[in-house]
N, C-alpha and C positions, 0 to 999 in steps of 0.2 A: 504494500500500500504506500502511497503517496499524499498522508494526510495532507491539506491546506493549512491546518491550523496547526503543525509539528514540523519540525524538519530535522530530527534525528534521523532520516532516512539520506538525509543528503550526506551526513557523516560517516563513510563507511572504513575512512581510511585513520581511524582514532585509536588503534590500537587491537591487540588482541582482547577479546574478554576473559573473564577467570575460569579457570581452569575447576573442576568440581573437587580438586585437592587444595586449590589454590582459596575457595570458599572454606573448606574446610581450616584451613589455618587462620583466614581472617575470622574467621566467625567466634574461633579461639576465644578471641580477647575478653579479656572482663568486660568488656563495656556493655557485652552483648547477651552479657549471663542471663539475667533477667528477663529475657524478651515476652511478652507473652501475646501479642498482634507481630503480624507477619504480612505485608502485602507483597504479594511478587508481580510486580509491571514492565511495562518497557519504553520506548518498544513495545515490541512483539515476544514474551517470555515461549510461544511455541517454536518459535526458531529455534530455541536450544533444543537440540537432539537430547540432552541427559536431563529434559525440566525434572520429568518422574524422579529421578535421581537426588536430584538439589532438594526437593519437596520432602523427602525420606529422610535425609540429611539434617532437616529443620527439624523435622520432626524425632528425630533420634535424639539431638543434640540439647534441644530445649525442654526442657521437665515442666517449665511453665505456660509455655504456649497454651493458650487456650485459644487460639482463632488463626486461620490459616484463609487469606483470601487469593484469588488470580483474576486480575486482571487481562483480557483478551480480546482480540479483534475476531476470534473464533474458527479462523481458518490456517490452513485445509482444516474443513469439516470434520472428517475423520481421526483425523491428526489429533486436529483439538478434544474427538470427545473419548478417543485411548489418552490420552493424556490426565483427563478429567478422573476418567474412571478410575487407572491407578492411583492418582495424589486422595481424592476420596477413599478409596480402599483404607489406604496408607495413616489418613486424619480416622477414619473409622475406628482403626485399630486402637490406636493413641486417646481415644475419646477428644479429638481437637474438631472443632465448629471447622468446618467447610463451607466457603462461599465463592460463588464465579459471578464475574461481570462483565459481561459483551457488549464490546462496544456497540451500538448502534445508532445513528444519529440524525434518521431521517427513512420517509421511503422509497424504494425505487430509485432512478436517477438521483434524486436530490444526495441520498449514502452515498452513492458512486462516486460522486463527484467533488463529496466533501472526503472525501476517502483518497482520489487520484484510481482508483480499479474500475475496470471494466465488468460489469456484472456480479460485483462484490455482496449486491444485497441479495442476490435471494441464495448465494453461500453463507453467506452468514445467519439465514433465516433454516437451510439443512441444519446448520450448527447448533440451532438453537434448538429444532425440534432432535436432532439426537441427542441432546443432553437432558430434554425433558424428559426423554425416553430411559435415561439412565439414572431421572430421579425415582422411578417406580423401586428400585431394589436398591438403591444409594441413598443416605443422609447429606445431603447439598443444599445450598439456598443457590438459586437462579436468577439473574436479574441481567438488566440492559442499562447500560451507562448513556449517555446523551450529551454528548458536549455542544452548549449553544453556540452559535459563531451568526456573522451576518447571513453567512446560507441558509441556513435551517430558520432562522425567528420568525419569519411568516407563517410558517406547517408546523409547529410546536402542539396545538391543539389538536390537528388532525393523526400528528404522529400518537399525540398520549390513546388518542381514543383505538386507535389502533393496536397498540401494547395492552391495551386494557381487557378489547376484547377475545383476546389471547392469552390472557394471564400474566402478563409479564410484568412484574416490579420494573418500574423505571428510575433511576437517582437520575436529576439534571446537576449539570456543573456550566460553570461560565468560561468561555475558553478565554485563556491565559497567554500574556506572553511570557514565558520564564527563559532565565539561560540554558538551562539542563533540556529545554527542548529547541533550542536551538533556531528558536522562532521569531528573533527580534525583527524580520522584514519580512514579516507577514502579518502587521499587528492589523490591517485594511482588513486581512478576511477574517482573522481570530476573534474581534473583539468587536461587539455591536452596537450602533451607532445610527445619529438622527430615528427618523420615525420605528423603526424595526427595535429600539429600545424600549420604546414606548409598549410595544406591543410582547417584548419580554417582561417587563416590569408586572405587565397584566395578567401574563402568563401563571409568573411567580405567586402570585398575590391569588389567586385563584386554587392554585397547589395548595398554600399555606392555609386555604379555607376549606379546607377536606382534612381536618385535626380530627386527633381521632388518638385515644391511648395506644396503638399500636403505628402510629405513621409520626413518629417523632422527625422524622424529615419536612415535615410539615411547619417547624420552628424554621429551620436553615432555609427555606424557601422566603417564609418574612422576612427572614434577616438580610438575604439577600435581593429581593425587592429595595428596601428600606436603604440599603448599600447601594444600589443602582441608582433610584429616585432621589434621593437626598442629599447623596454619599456622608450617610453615617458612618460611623468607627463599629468595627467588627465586634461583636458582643458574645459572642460561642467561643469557647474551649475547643483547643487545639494539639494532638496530641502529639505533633512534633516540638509543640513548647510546655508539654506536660513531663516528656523524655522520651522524645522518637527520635530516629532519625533516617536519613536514605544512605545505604549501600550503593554506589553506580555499579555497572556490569563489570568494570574496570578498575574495580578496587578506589573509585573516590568515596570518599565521604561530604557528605552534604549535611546540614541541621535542620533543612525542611525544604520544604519544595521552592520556597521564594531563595535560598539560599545560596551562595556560590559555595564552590567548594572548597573546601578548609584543611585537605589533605589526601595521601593517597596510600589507601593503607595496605598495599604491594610492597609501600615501603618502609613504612614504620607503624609499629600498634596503634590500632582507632583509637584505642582510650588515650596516648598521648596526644592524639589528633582532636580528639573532642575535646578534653580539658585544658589542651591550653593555654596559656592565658591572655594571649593575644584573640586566641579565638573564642575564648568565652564576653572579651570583651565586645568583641562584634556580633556575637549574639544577642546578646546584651543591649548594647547601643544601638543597632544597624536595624535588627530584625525584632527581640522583643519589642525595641521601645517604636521604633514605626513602622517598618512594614506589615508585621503584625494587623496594625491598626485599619490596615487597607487589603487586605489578603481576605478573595472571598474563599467562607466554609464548602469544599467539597464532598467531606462525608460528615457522620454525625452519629459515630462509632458508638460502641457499650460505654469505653471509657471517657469518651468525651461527654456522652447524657450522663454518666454517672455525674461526675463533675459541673453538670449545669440541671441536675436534676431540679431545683428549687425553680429556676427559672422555666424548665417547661413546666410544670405542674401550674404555675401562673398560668403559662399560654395555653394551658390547658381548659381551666375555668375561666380565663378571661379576669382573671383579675389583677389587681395592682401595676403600676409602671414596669416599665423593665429592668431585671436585674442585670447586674451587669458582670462580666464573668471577671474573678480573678487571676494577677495578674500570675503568670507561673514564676516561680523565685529560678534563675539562671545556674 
């Protein structure tokens, strides 16, 4: 694929990736003891011949893990749903939550096209329906990811109704320029603008009106209207500044997704790369204290409603002003 709004695909010549021994050593570190969320993205994580591998590895290695998600563009079909079935098996065994998320972000032409692939949607639509078919005898949660860009904001409502009548959980996200995607001259199609805003804002705000104790995605949809319309300051918990962070394929380390990177840990331990103190500083100063502030919520994990539980249960009954999330200590 040739997303419009990514260009990690233009980068092909950045190095080798890690090796599933070379994981296995970084993973090592104390920093990482702890872990207990695990997202594997990319890219494309089906590209790696050994994912099954790496997935077993997580799961051997971490005692805490409780949740193991993938992120995927879902093809090759086939591919992606042996792929599924083992890392499932594997979280099965382990008693670890299993979750998949497909990309998909429109229908017909409009995917193709916001994708760069020729007939990309109705393999992604095989994808989907053999992985339903592997929810009958597997423990998995299924769902479709949606990143909004100027292409897709007109069909928002015709696509949701569409995932709906199908079953599919939809998360929307806002597409992004970040450096780790290597999209800073493409911010025209990534990010949406004049009237097609307008009709995202509406979008959101219509989400967020289908609250419900089991659709706590319903808060991050306000939130993010209200961040669109107003540009408010982000008020959700974040679990890259709770104590996340990204691994690159490449052995970097990153502090969160708005992040540059802060070291490379090929070559020296993550835990001296994350602590520091030049780099706790710019945590600190660069990212806690304002990018943070402007960084929209793309999920709205266990551990982050943990952490703002009080504030949904407001938006839940509609009552009192908004709380506002604390600040995480660096």
């Amino acid at each position: 694929m040739r997303c419009t709004m990514c260009g990690i695909w233009k980068h092909r010549d950045a190095g080798p990736e890690l090796t599933l021994a070379e994981f296995d050593r970084v993973l090592s570190d104390p920093l990482f003891a702890g872990l207990e969320l695990i997202n594997i993205n990319g890219g494309e994580p089906n590209l790696r011949r050994d994912l099954p591998e790496i997935a077993d590895r997580l799961a051997r290695r971490f005692p805490r893990l409780r949740a193991l998600s993938l992120n995927t563009n879902g093809l090759p079909p086939a591919k992606s749903a042996a792929n599924v079935r083992s890392i499932a098996r594997t979280c099965q065994a382990k008693g670890i939550d299993f979750s998949v998320s497909v990309s998909l972000h429109g229908q017909g032409r409009i995917h193709d096209e916001i994708v760069g692939a020729k007939n990309a949607f109705p393999r992604v639509v095989e994808a989907l329906e053999r992985l339903k078919e592997l929810q009958v005898s597997l423990p998995f949660f299924l769902g479709v990811n949606c990143v909004i860009t100027q292409a897709n904001a007109d069909r928002l409502e015709e696509f949701h109704l569409w995932c709906r009548e199908r079953r599919l959980p939809v998360n929307y996200t806002l597409g992004e320029v970040r450096g780790r995607f290597h999209n800073q001259g493409q911010r025209r199609t990534v990010e949406v603008e004049g009237g097609r805003r307008d009709r995202v804002i509406h979008f959101l705000r219509a989400r967020a009106a289908e609250r419900s104790p089991l659709n706590h995605h319903a808060l991050r949809y306000r939130v993010l209207a209200d961040m669109l319309e107003h540009d408010a300051p982000r008020s959700l918990s974040c679990y890259y500044a709770l104590g996340g962070a990204i691994l690159g394929a490449r052995g970097q380390l990153y502090y969160c997704k708005q992040s540059g990177q802060v070291g490379d840990c090929r070559k020296e331990p993550a835990s001296e790369v994350y602590f520091r103190a030049s780099n706790q500083l710019y945590r600190k100063h660069e990212l806690l204290e304002r990018v943070c502030l402007h960084c929209p919520p793309n999920t709205f994990n266990r551990f982050e409603l943990g952490h703002d539980a009080v504030r949904y249960l407001r938006f839940l009954t509609g009552t009192g002003g908004p709380v506002p999330s604390a600040k995480a200590k660096p």
